[in-house]
ZAZALO-630562 format. One record per residue (C-alpha): residue number from 1; x, y, z. Coordinates in steps of 0.05 Angstrom, whole numbers. Each point is the difference from the previous one (the first is absolute). Example, Ala and Ser with C-alpha at 12.3 -4.5 7.8 and 13.67 -1.06 7.14 Angstrom:
# residues 2
<tortor 1	px 246	py -90	pz 156>
<tortor 2	px 27	py 69	pz -13>
# end
This chain:
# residues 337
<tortor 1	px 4254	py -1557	pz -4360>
<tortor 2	px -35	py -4	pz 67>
<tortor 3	px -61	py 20	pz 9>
<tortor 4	px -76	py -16	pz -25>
<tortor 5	px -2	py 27	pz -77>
<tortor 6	px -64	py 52	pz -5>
<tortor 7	px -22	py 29	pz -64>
<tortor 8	px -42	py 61	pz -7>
<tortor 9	px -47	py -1	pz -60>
<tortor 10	px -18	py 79	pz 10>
<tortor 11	px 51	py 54	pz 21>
<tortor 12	px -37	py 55	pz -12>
<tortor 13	px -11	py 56	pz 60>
<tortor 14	px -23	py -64	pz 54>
<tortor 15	px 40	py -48	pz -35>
<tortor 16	px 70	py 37	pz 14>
<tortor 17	px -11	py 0	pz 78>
<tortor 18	px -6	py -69	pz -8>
<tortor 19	px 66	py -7	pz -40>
<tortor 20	px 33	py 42	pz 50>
<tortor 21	px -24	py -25	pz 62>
<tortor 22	px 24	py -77	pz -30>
<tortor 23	px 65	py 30	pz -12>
<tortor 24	px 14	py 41	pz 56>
<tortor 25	px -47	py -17	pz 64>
<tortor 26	px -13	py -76	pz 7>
<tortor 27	px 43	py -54	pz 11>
<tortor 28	px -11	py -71	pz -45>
<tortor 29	px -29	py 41	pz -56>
<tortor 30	px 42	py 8	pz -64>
<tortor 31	px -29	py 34	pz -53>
<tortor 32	px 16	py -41	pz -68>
<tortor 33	px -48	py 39	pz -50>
<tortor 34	px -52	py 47	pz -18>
<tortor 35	px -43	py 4	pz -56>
<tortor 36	px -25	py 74	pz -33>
<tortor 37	px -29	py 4	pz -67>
<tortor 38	px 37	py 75	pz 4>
<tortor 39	px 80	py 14	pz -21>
<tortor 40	px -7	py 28	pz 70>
<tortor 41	px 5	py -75	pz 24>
<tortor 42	px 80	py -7	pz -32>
<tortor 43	px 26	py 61	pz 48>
<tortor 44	px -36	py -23	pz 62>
<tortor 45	px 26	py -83	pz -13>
<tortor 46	px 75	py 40	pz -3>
<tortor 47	px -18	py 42	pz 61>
<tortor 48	px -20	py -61	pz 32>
<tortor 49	px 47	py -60	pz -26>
<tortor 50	px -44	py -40	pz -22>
<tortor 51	px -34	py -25	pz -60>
<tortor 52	px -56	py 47	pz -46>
<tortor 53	px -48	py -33	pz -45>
<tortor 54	px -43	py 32	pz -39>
<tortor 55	px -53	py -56	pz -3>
<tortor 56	px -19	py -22	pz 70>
<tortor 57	px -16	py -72	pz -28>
<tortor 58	px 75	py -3	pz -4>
<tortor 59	px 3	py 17	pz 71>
<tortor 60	px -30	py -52	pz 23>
<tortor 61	px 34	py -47	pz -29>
<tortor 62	px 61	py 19	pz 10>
<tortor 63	px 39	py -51	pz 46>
<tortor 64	px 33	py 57	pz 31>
<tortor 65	px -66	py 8	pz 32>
<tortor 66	px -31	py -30	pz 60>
<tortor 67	px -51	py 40	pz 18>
<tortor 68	px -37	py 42	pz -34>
<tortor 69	px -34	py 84	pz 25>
<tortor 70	px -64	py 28	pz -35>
<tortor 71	px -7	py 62	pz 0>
<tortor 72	px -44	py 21	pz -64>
<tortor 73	px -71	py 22	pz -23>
<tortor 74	px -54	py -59	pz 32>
<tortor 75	px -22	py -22	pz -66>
<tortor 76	px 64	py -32	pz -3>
<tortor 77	px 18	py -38	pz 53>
<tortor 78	px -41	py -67	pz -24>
<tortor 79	px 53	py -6	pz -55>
<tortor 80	px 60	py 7	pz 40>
<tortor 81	px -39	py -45	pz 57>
<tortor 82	px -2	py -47	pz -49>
<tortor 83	px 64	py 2	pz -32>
<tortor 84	px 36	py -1	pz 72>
<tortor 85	px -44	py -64	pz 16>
<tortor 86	px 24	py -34	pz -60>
<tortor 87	px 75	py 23	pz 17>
<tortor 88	px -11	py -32	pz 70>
<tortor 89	px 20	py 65	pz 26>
<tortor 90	px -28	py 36	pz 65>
<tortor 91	px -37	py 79	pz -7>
<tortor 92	px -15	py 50	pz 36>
<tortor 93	px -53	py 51	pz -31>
<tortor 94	px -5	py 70	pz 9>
<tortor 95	px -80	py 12	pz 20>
<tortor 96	px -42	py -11	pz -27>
<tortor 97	px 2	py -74	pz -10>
<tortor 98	px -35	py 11	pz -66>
<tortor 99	px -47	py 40	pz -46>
<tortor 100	px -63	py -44	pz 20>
<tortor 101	px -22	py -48	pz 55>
<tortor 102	px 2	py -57	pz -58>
<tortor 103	px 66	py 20	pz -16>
<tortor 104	px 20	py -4	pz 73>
<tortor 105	px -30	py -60	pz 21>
<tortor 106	px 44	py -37	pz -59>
<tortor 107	px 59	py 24	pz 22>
<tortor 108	px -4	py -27	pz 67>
<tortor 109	px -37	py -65	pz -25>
<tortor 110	px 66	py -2	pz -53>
<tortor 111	px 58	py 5	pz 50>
<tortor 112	px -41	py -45	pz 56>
<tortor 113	px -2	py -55	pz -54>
<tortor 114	px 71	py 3	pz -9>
<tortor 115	px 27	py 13	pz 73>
<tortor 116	px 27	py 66	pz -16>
<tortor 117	px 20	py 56	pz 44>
<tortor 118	px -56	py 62	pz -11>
<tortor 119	px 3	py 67	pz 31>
<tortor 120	px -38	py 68	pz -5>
<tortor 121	px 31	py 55	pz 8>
<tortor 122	px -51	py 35	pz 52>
<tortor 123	px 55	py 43	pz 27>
<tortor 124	px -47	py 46	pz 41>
<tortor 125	px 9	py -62	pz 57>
<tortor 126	px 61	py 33	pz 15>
<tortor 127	px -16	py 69	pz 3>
<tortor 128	px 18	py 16	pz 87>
<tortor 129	px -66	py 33	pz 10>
<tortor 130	px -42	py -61	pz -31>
<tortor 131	px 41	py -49	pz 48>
<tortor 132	px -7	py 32	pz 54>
<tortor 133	px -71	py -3	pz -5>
<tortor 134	px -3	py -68	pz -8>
<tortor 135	px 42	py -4	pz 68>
<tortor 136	px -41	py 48	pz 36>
<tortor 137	px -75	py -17	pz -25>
<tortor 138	px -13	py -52	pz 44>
<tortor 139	px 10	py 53	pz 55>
<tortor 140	px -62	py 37	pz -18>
<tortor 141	px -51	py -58	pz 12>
<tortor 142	px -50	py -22	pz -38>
<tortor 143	px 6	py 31	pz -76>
<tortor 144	px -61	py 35	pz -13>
<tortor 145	px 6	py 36	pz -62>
<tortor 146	px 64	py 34	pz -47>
<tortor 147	px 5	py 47	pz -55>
<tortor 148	px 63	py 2	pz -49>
<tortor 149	px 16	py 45	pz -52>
<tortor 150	px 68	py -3	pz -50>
<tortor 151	px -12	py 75	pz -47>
<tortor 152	px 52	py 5	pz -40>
<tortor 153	px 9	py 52	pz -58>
<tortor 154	px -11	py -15	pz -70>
<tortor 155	px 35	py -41	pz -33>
<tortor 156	px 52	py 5	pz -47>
<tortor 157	px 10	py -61	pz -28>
<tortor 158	px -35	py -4	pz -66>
<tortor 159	px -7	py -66	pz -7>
<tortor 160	px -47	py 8	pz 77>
<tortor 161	px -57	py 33	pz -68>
<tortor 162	px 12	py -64	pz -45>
<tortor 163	px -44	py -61	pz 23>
<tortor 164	px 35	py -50	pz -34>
<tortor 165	px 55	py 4	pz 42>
<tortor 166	px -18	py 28	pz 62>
<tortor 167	px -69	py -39	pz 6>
<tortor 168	px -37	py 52	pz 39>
<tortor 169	px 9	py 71	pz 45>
<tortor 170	px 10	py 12	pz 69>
<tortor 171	px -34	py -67	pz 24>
<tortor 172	px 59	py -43	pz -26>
<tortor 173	px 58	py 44	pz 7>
<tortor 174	px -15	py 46	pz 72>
<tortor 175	px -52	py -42	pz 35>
<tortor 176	px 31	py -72	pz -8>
<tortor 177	px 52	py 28	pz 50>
<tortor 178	px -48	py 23	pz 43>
<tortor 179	px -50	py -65	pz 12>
<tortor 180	px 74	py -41	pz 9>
<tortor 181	px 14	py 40	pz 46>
<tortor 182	px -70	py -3	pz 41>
<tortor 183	px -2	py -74	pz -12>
<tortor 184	px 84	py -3	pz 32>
<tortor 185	px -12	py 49	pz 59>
<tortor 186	px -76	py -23	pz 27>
<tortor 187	px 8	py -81	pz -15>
<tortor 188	px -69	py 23	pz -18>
<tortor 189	px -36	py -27	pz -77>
<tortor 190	px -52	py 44	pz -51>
<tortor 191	px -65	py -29	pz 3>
<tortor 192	px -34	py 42	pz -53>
<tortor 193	px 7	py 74	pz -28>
<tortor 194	px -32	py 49	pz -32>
<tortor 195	px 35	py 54	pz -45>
<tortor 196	px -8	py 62	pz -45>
<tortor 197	px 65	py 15	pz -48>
<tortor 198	px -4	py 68	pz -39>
<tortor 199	px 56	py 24	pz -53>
<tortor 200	px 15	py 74	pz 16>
<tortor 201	px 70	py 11	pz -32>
<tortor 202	px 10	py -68	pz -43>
<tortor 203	px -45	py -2	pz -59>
<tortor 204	px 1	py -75	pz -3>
<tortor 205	px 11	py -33	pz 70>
<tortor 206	px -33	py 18	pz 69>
<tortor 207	px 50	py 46	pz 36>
<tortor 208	px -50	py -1	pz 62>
<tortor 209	px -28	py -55	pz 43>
<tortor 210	px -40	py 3	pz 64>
<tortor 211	px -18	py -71	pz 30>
<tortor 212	px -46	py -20	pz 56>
<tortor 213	px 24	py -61	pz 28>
<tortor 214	px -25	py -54	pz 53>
<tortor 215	px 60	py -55	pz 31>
<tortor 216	px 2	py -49	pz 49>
<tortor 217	px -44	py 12	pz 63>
<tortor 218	px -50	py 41	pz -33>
<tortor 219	px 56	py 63	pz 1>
<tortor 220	px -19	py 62	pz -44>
<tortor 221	px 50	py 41	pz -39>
<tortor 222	px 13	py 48	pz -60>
<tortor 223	px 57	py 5	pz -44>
<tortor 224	px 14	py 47	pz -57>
<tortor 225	px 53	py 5	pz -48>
<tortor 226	px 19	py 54	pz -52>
<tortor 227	px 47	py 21	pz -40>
<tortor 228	px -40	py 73	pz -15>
<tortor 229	px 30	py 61	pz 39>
<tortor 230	px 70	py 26	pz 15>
<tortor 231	px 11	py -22	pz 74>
<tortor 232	px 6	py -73	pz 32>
<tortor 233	px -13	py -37	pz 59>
<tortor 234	px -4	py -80	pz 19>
<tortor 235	px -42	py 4	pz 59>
<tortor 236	px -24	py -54	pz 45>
<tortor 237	px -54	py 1	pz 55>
<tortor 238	px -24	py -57	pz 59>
<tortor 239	px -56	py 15	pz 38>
<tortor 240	px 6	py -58	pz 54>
<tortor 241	px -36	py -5	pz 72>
<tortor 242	px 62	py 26	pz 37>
<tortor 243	px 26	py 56	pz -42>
<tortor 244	px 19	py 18	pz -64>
<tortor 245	px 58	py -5	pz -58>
<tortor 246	px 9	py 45	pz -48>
<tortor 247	px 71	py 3	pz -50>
<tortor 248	px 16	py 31	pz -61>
<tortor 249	px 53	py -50	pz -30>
<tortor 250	px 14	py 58	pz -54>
<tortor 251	px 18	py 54	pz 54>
<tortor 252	px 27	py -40	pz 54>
<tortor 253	px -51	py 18	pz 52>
<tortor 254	px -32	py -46	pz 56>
<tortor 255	px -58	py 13	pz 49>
<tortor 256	px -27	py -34	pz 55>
<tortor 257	px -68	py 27	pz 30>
<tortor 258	px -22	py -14	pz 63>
<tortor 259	px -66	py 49	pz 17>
<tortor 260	px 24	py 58	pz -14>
<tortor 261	px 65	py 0	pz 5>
<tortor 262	px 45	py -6	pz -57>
<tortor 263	px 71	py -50	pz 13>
<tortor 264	px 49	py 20	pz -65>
<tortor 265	px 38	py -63	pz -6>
<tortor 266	px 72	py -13	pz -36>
<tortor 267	px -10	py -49	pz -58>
<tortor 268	px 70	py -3	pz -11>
<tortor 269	px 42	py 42	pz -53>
<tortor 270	px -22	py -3	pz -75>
<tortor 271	px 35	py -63	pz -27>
<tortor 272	px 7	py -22	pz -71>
<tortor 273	px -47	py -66	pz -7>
<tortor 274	px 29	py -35	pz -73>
<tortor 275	px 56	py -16	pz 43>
<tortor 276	px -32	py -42	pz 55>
<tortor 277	px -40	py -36	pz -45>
<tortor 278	px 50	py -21	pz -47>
<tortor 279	px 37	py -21	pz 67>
<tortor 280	px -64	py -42	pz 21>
<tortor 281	px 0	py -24	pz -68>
<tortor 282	px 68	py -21	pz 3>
<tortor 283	px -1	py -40	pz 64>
<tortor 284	px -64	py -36	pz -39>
<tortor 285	px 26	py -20	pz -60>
<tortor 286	px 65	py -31	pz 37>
<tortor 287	px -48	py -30	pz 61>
<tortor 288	px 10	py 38	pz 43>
<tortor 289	px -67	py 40	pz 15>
<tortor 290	px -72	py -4	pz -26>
<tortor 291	px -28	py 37	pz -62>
<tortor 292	px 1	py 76	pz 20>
<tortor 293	px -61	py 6	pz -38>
<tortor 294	px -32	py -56	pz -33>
<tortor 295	px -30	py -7	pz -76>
<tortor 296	px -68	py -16	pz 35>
<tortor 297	px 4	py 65	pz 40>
<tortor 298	px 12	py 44	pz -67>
<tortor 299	px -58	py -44	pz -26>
<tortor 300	px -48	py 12	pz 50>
<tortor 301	px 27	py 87	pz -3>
<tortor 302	px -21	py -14	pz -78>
<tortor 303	px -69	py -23	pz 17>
<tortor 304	px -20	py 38	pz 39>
<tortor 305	px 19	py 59	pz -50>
<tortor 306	px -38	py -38	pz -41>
<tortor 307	px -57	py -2	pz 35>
<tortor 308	px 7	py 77	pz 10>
<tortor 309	px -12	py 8	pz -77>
<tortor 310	px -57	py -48	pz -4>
<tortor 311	px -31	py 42	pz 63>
<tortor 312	px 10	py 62	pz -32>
<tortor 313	px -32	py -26	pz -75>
<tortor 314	px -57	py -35	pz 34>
<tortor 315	px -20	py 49	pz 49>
<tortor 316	px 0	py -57	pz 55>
<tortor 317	px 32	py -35	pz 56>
<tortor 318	px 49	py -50	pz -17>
<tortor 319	px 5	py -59	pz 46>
<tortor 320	px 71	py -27	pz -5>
<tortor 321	px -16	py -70	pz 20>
<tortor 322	px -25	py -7	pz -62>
<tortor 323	px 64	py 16	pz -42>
<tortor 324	px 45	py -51	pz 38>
<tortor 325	px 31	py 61	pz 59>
<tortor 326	px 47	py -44	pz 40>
<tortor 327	px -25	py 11	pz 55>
<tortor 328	px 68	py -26	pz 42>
<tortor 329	px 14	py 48	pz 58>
<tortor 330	px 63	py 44	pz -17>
<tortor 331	px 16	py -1	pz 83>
<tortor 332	px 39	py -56	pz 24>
<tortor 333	px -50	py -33	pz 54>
<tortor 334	px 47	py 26	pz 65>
<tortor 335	px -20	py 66	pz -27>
<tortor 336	px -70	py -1	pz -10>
<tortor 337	px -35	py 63	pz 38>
# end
């Protein structure tokens, strides 16, 4: 059959637009098996032609499979990481890269040592309003200072209330898009933070996150995450010495500001963005295009989520030299501001 075999350990609600993008929307992807604990798993493998197993250890070592899709609770991920690794078998992981900077850190140290292909799934890179930020920023001048928000509502996942497997609140799961994304559109690094996380609606994990954070060049910014109230926005705000940006990559608006006089700009129409990175990820596996988002970038997102948590229990600022931040730009050098 032609056709790189993928198998998807996790077809739950993000797991099946996985599956169906494999089997409907990209080209050199075959999907050979999933793996759900759930009898749900045998209907969706018929659905889908392929392969169910209940045990995802049999997934990956099945030699039906070539490559292997996370897309499960954090806490997780270090196992399958490691299984794949042993398998000699490429992964991409849904964010976040794991439950804990350790964890993180020796996943990418595991698949380096071995050569392996290792991709995060930090699908917000693809969203139209984030790139065409990235396009437009250096247009603005100098950065200055941002502010980001992603509010979501509440979740209703209950495993988002168990620690075990989710690892922590809205710092791992909403925020880790949110400093990828800052890192991918500015080419800019964190130097140091300071945060505050309260727990409003989840008993157990912080649902609520407000950050003060200092990158590159001494430029200031806030960023706030929750998962608290019934509304949502993904907002995104440049101050630079020409003008300013602001997008919302959740309602599909872009703004430049010049004075005062307001330029609503087209970011293109709302696109689906599992499909372009399983494309990108495609044309890497078969050498044909770099990593579309490397295991060292969903490490450093981890970190500095991390460091986020230790802000917040310390009542400090975090310097994030200090935890080992790659601090590579994320800007190819012809597009440095």
């Amino acid at each position: 059959m032609s056709g790189i075999g993928v198998g998807i350990i996790g077809s739950g609600r993000h797991g099946s637009r996985y599956a169906n993008h494999v089997v409907r929307d990209v080209d050199g992807l075959r999907l050979a098996a999933i793996s759900r604990r759930s009898m749900l798993g045998a209907g969706q493998a018929a659905a889908w032609q392929c392969v169910w197993h209940p045990d995802w250890h049999d997934l990956v070592a099945d030699p039906r499979v070539e490559a292997v899709i996370a897309v499960v609770p954090p806490a997780l991920n270090f196992e399958i990481a490691r299984r794949c690794a042993a398998e000699g078998k490429a992964l991409l992981v849904e964010k976040p890269l794991a439950a804990t900077s350790e964890a993180a850190a020796a996943i990418v140290e595991l698949f380096a040592g071995r050569n392996l292909p290792l991709t995060t799934g930090q699908t917000l890179r693809y969203n139209p309003v984030v790139r065409k930020l990235r396009e437009l920023l250096p247009t603005i001048g100098s950065i200055y200072s941002f502010a980001a928000n992603q509010r979501l509502e509440p979740s209703p996942l209950a495993w988002h209330a168990e620690p075990a497997l989710a690892g922590a609140g809205v710092s791992f799961h909403t925020a880790v898009h949110v400093f990828d994304a800052l890192r991918w559109i500015s080419g800019l690094e964190v130097r140091r933070l300071m945060a505050v996380c309260r727990r409003r609606h989840n008993t157990v994990l912080e649902d609520l996150l407000a950050v003060l954070v200092e990158m590159d060049g001494e430029v200031l910014g806030t960023i706030d995450c929750s998962k608290v109230g019934q509304a949502r926005t993904g907002r995104f705000e440049f101050v630079g010495s020409d003008g300013q940006l602001h997008g919302d990559q959740v309602h599909g608006t872009l703004e430049l500001v010049r004075g005062s006089s307001v330029t609503r700009l087209q970011p293109g129409a709302p696109s689906n963005t599992i499909v372009p990175l399983l494309q990108d990820w495609h044309a890497f596996l078969v050498g044909e295009g770099p990593n579309p988002v490397t295991g060292e970038d969903g490490l450093t997102a981890v970190r500095l989520c991390g460091a986020c948590l230790e802000s917040s229990r310390e009542e400090r600022w975090v310097t994030l030299r200090q935890l080992g931040v790659n601090c590579a730009s994320q800007r190819p050098a012809e597009e440095q501001p």
